[in-house]
C-alpha positions as CSV (number, residue, x, y, z in Angstrom):
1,X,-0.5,20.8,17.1
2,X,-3.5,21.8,15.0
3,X,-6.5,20.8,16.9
4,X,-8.7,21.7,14.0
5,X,-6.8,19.1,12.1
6,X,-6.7,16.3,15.1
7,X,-10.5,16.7,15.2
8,X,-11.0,15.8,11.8
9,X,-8.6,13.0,12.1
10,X,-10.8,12.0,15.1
11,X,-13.8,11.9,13.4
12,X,-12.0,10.3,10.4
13,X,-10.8,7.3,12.0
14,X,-14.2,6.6,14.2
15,X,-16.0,6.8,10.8
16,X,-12.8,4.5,9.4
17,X,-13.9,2.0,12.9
18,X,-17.9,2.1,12.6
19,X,-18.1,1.4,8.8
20,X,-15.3,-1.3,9.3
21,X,-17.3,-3.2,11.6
22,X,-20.2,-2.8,9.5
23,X,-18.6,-4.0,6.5
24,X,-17.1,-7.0,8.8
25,X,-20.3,-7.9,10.0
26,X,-23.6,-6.3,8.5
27,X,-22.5,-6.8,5.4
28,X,-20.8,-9.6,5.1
29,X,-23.6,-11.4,3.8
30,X,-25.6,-8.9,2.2
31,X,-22.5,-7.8,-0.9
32,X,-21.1,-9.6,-2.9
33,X,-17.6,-10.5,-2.5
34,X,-16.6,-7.7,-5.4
35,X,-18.2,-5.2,-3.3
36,X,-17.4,-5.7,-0.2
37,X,-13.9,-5.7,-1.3
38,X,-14.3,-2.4,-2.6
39,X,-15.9,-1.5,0.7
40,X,-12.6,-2.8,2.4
41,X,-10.5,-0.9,0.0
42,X,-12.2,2.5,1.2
43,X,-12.1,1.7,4.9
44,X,-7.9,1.0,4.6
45,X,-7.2,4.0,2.9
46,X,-9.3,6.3,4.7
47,X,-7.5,4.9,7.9
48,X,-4.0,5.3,6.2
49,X,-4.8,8.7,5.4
50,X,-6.8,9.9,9.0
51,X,-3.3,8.4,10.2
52,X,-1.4,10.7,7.8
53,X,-3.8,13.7,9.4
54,X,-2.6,13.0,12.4
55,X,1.1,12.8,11.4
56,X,0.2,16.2,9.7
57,X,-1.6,18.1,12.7
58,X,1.7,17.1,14.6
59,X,4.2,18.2,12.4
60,X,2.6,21.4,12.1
61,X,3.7,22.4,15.7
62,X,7.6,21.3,14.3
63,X,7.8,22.4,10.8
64,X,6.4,25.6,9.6
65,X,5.3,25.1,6.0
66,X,2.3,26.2,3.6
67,X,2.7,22.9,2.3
68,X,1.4,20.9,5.5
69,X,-1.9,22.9,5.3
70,X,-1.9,21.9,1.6
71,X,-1.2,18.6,2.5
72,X,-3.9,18.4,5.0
73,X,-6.5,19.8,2.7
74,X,-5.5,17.4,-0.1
75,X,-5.7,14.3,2.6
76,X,-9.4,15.5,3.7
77,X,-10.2,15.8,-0.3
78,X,-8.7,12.4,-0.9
79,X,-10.7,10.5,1.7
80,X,-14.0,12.4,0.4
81,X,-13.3,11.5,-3.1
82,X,-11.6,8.1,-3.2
83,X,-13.3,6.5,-0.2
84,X,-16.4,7.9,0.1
85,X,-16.5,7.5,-3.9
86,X,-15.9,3.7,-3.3
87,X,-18.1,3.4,-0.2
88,X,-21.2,4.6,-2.4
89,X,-20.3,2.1,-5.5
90,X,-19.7,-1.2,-2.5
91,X,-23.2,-0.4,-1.3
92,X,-25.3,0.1,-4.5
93,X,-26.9,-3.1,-4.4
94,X,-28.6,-1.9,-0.4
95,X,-28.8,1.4,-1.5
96,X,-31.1,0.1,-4.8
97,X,-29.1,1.7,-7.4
98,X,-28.1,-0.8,-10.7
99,X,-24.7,-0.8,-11.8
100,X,-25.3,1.6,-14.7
101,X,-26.8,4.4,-13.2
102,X,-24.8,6.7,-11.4
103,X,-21.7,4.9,-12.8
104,X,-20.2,8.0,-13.3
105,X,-19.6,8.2,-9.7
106,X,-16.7,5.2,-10.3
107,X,-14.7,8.3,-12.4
108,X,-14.5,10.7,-9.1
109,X,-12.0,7.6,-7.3
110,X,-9.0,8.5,-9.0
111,X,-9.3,12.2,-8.6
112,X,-9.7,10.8,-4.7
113,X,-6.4,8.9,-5.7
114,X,-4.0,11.8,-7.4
115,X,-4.9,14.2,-3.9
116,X,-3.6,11.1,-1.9
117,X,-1.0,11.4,-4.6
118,X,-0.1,15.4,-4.2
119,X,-0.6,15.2,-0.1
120,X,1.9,13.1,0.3
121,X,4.3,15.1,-2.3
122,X,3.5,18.4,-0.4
123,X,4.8,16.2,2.8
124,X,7.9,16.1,1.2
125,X,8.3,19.5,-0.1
126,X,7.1,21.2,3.3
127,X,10.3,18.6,4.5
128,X,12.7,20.5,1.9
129,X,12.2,23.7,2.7
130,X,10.5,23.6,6.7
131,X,10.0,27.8,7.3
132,X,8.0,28.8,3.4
133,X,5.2,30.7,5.3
């Protein structure tokens, strides 16, 4: 098991459980509904994807592959850029910051989106071929 791996997940999926309640409650009535959507959005994937950390950090004791280190890395660099992307467009409104400035932060999601993408590919591939040191 990597434990460097399961301690990222760890502190993944208590930031996925903190800023879940907070969107539940806290801001509930401080978003609108477009935002807090989008808040949701980023809470559920980075869950999914601490999950798939976990997954990861145990296979790694099974299957010895380049491709789950890769796959790691390119979870960790989804949840940055996709969630935390999405977190800071949800709360523009508390944070004071209009819809047109920083906008280009909306264009760093789907590069969040294509390393969820390419994680779970290099899943697969370190499946295919499970000793490619």
């Amino acid at each position: 098991m990597n434990r460097k791996l399961l301690m990222i997940a760890g502190i993944s999926g208590a930031i996925c459980v903190a800023l879940g309640a907070m969107g539940a409650h806290a801001l509930k009535d401080k978003l609108p509904a477009e935002n807090l959507q989008t808040f949701e959005t980023a809470v559920k994937y980075q869950f999914y994807h601490t999950l798939a950390l976990i997954l990861v950090s145990i296979l790694s004791e099974k299957i010895q592959s380049k491709f789950l280190s890769y796959s790691s890395t390119l979870f960790i660099a989804g949840i940055i850029l996709f969630s935390f992307s999405l977190y800071f467009l949800a709360l523009r409104p508390i944070i004071g910051i209009g819809n047109e400035e920083m906008k280009w932060i909306g264009a760093i999601t789907p590069f969040g989106g294509v390393s969820f993408i390419l994680a779970w590919l290099m899943l697969c591939f370190a499946s295919l071929k499970p000793n490619n040191n």
